[in-house]
C-alpha positions as CSV (number, residue, x, y, z in Angstrom):
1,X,7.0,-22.9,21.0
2,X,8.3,-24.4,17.6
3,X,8.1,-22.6,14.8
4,X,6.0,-25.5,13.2
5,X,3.1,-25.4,16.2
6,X,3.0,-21.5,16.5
7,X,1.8,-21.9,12.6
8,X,-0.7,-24.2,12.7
9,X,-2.0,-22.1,16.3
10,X,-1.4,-19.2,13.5
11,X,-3.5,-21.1,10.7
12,X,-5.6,-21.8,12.6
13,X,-6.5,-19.0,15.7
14,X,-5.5,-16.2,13.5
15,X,-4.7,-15.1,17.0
16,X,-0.8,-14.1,17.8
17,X,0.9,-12.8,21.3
18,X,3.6,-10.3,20.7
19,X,5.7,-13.0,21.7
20,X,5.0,-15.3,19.4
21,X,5.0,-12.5,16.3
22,X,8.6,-11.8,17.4
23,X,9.4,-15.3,16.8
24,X,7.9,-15.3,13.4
25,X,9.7,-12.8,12.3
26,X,13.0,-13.9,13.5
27,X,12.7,-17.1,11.6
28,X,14.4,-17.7,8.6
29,X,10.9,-17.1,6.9
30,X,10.5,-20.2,4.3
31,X,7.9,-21.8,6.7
32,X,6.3,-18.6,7.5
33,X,5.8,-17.7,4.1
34,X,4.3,-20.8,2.7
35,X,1.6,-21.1,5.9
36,X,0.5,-17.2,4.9
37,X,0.3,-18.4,1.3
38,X,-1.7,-21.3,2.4
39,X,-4.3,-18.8,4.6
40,X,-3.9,-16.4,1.5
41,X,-5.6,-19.3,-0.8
42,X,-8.1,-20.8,1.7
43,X,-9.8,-17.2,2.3
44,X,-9.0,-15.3,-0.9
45,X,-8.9,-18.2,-3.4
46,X,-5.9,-17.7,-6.4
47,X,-7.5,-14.8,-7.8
48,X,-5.4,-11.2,-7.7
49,X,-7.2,-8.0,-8.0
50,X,-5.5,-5.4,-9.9
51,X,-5.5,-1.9,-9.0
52,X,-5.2,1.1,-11.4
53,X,-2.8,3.5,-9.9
54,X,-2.7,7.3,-10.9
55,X,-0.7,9.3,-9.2
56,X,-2.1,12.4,-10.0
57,X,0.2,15.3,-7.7
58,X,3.7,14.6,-6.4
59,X,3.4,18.3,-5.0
60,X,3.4,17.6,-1.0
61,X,3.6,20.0,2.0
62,X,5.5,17.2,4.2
63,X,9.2,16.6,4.9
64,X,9.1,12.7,6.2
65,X,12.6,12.3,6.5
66,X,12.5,8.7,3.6
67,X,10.2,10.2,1.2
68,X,11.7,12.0,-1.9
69,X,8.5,14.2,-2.0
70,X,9.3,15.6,0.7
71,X,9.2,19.5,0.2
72,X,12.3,20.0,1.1
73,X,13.6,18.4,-2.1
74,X,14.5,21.1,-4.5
75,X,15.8,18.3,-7.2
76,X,12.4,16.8,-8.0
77,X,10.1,17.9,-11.1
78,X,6.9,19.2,-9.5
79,X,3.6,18.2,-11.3
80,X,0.0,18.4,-10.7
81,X,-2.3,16.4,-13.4
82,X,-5.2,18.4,-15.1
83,X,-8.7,16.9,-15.3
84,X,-8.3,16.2,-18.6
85,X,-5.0,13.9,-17.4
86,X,-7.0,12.4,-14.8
87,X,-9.5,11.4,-16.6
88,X,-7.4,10.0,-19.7
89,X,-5.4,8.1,-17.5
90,X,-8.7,6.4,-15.5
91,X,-10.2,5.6,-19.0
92,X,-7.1,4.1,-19.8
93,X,-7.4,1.6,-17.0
94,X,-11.1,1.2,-17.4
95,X,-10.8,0.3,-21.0
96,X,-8.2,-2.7,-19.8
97,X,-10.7,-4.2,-17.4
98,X,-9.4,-2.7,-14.2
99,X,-12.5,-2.3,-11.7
100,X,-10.8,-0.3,-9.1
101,X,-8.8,3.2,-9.5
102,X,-6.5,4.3,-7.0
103,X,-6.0,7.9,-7.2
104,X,-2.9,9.0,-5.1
105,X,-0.5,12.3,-4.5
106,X,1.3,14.0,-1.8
107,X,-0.3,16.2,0.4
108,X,-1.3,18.8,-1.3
109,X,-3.6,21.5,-0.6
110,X,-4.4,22.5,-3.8
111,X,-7.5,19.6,-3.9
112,X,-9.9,21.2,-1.6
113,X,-13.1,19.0,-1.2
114,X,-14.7,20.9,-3.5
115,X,-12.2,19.9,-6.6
116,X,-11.8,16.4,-5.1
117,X,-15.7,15.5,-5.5
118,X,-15.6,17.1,-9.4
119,X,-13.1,14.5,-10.5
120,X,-14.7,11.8,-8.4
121,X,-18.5,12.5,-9.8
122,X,-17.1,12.1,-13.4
123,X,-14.9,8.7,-12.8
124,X,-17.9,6.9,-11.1
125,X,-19.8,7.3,-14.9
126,X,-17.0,4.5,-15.3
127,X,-18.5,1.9,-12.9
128,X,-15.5,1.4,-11.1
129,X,-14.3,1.7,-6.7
130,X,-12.6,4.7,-6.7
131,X,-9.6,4.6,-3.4
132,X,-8.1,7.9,-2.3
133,X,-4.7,8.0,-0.9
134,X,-4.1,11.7,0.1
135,X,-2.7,11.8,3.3
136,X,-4.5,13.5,6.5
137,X,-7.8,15.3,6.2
138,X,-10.4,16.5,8.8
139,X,-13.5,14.2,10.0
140,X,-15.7,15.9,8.0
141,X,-13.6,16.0,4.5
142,X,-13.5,12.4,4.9
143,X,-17.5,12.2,5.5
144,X,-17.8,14.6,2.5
145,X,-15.4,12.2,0.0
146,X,-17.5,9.1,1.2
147,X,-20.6,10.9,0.4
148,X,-19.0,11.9,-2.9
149,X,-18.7,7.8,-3.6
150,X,-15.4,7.2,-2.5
151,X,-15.0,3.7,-0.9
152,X,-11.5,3.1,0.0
153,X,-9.2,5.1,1.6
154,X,-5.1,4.4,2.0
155,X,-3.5,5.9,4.5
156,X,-0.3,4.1,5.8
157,X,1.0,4.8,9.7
158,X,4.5,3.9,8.5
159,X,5.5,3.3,11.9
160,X,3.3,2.8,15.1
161,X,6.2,3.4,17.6
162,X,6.1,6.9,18.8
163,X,9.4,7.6,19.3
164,X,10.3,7.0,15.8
165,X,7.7,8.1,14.4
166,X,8.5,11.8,16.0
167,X,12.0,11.4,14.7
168,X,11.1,10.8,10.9
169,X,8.0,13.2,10.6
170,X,8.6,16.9,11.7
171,X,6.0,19.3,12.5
172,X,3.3,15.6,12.5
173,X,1.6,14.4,15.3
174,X,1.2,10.3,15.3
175,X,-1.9,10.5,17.3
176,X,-3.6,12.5,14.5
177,X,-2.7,9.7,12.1
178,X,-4.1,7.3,14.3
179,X,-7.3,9.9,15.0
180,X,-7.6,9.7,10.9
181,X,-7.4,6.0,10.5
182,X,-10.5,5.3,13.2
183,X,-12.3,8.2,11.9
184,X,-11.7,6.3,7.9
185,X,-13.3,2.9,9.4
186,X,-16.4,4.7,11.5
187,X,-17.4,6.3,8.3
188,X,-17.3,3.3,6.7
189,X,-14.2,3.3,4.2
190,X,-12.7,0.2,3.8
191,X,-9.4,1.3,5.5
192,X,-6.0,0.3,4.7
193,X,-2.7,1.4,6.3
194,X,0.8,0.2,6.1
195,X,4.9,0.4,7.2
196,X,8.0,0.7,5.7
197,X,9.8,-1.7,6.7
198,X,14.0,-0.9,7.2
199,X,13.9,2.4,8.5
200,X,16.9,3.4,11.3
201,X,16.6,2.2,14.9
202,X,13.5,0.3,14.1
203,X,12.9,-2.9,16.2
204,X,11.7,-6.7,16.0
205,X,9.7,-5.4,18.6
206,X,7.9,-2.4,17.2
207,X,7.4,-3.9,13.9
208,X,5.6,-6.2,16.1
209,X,3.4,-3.9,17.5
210,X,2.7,-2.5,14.3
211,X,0.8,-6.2,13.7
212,X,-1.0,-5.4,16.6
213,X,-2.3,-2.0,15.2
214,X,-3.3,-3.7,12.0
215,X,-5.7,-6.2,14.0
216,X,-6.5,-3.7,16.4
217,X,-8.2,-0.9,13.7
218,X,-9.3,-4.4,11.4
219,X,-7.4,-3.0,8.6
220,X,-9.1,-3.5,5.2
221,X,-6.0,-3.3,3.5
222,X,-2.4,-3.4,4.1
223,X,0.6,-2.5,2.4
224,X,4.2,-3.5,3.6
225,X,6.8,-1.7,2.0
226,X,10.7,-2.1,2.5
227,X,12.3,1.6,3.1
228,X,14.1,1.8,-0.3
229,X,16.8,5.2,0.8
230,X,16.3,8.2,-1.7
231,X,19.7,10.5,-2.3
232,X,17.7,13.4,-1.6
233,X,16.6,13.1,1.9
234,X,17.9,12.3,5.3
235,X,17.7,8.9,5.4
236,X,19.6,8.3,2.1
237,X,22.6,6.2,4.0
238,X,19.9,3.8,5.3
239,X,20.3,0.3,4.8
240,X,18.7,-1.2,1.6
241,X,19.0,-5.0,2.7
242,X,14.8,-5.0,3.8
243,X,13.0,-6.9,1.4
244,X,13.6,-10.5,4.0
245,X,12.0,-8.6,6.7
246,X,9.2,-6.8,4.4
247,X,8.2,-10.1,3.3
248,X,8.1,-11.8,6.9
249,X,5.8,-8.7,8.2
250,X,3.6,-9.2,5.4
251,X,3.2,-12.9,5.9
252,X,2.4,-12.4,9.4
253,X,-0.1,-9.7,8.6
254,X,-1.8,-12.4,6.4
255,X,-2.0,-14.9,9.1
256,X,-3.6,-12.6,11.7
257,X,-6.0,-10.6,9.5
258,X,-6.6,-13.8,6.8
259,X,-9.4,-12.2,4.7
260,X,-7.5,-8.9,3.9
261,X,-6.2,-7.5,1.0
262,X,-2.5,-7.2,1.1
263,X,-0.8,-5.6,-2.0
264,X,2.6,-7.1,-3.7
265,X,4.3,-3.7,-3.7
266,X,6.4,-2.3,-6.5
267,X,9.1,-1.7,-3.9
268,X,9.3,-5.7,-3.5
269,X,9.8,-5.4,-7.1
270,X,12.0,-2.4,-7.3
271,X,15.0,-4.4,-4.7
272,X,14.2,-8.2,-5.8
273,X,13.8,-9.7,-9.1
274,X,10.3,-11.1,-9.6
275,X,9.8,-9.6,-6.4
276,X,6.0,-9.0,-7.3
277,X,5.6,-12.7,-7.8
278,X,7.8,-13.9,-4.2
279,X,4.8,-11.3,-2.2
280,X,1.9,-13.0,-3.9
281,X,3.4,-16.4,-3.4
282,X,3.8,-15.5,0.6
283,X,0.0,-14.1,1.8
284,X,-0.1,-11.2,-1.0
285,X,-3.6,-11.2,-3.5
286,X,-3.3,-7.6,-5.1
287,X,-1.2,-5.5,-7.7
288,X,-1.1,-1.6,-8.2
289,X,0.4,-1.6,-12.1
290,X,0.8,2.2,-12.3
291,X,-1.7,3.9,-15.1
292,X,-0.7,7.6,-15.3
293,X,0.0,8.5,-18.4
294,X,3.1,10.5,-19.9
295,X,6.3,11.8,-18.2
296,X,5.3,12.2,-15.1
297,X,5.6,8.6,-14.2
298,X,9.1,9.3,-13.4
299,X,8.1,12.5,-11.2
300,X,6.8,10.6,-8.7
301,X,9.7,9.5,-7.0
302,X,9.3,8.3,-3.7
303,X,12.1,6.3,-3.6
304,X,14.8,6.0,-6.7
305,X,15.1,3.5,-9.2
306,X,11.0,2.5,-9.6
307,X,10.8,-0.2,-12.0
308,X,8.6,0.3,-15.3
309,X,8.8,4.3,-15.1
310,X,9.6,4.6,-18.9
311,X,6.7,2.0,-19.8
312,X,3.4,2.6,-21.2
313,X,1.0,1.8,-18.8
314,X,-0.3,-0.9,-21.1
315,X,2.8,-2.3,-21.5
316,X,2.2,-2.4,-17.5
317,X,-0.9,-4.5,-17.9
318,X,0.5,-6.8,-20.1
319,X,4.0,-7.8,-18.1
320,X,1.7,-8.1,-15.0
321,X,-0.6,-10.1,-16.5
322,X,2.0,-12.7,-17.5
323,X,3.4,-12.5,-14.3
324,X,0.4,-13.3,-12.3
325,X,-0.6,-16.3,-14.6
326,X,3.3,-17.3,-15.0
327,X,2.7,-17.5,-10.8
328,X,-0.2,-19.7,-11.4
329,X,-2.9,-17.2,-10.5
330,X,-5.7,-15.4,-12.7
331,X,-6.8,-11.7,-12.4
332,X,-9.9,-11.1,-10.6
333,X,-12.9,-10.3,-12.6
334,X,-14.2,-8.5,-9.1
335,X,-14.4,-4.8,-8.1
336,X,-11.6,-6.4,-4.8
337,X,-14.0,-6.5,-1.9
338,X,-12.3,-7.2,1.4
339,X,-15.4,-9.8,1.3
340,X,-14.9,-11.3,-2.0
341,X,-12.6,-14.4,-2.7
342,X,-12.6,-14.1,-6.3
């Protein structure tokens, strides 16, 4: 089929073969792009949520082979925020208008439930959707955190093929992951998941079944990120020429799941000038300016060279604020619903 028809069946259907998802993304991607914007605006509108990010551990008891997290890395400056930190750093973002807070670390057993639902109980005084992304916990943790008042939950997949996935995460099993996700969207999180895009001996073909996942759970969310190689792991001599690819499995993403919300990732950013701006321009609606406060920005290293590291984070607000109305867009006055359009 043309690439011209299988978008408008796209636009359309919101309905796409494996087959026809390969041929998407082996298209040059300026046609792709501008039909998942188009979808983007007709079910989303021009608004773009913003998300408060605090990244409140980088302590993690993983070793993914691309993550500079990983435990294995002895180079990285361990941190855990206090309360106190937490807290600063949420009233921080609530004071700039943000109505969502993402709190996020590395797997780290330190926050039983019990800790978890103390700082939760005293950041919903702020009137604001609080999203954990924490990595694998049991059925009932999950049911506990929900019950605690947390709404969202990110937990990315990173890859859906097997095979690779075994390769990249010792000691892990993928069909826990997979268990955790379904067990997020029948307690009734709103779900999102995600890949890194670029990662060795991955194919056209599994990044297309990774599509099919996303429609398959009816992801709430969905991140795209290209695999940006850290020096400290075993991926470091990976290639870094992904943000084409990144950009073509997000726009696809957009055209079968239309009404979701898909982030414009600081990785974009991180490899691509105005990278931020080229993902909300191609199916993207939400930004994660980074909120924690202090040195510790720079701790969080999951891959080198993050962008606005030695920034305040309202310096943060301000340069993304521009850059969302320099793109012609306005920031969302909403608490970022998958159901709302503004």
């Amino acid at each position: 089929m043309k690439i011209g028809k299988l978008l408008e069946k796209a636009k359309t259907e919101h309905s796409l073969s494996k087959d026809d998802i390969i041929e998407l993304l082996n298209s040059d991607g300026i046609l792709l792009c501008k039909a998942a914007d188009e979808v983007r605006e007709k079910y989303k509108g021009n608004n773009v949520h913003l998300r408060g990010l605090i990244e409140f551990s980088n302590i993690c008891g993983r070793s993914c082979y691309y993550c500079g997290l990983r435990s294995e890395n002895k180079k990285v400056e361990r941190y855990r925020l206090s309360d106190e930190e937490i807290f600063l750093s949420a009233q921080n973002a609530v004071n700039a208008g943000y109505k969502t807070l993402v709190l996020q670390s590395g797997e780290d057993s330190y926050y039983t439930v019990d800790r978890l639902c103390r700082i939760i109980e005293n950041l919903r005084k702020n009137d604001v959707v609080i999203t954990l992304s924490i990595g694998e916990r049991t059925f009932e943790e999950y049911k506990i955190l929900k019950e605690a008042g947390v709404e969202r939950y990110l937990l990315r997949i990173e890859t859906t093929d097997r095979n690779l996935y075994g390769a990249l995460h010792p000691k892990m099993s993928i069909d826990n992951r997979f268990e955790c996700l379904y067990n997020l969207k029948k307690l009734g999180y709103e779900t999102g998941t995600g890949v890194l895009v670029g990662l060795p001996n991955q194919t056209i073909s599994s990044l297309a079944e990774d599509i099919l996942f996303f429609k398959e759970l009816n992801a709430d969310m969905v991140g795209i990120g290209p695999l940006i190689p850290h020096p400290e792991t075993p991926l470091k001599d990976a290639s870094k020429d992904n943000f084409d690819m990144a950009l073509k499995v997000m726009a696809v993403t957009r055209l079968v799941l239309p009404d979701i919300n898909i982030p414009a990732t600081t990785a974009m950013e991180t490899i691509r000038k105005n990278g931020r701006i080229i993902a909300l321009n191609s199916g993207a609606n939400v930004v994660m300016p980074n909120m924690t406060i202090g040195k510790y920005r720079k701790y969080y290293e999951i891959y080198p060279d993050k962008i606005c590291i030695n920034d305040s984070p309202l310096k943060c607000i301000d340069c993304i604020k521009l850059k969302i109305e320099t793109a012609g867009r306005k920031v969302s006055q909403t608490k970022g619903y998958r159901n709302d359009i503004n």
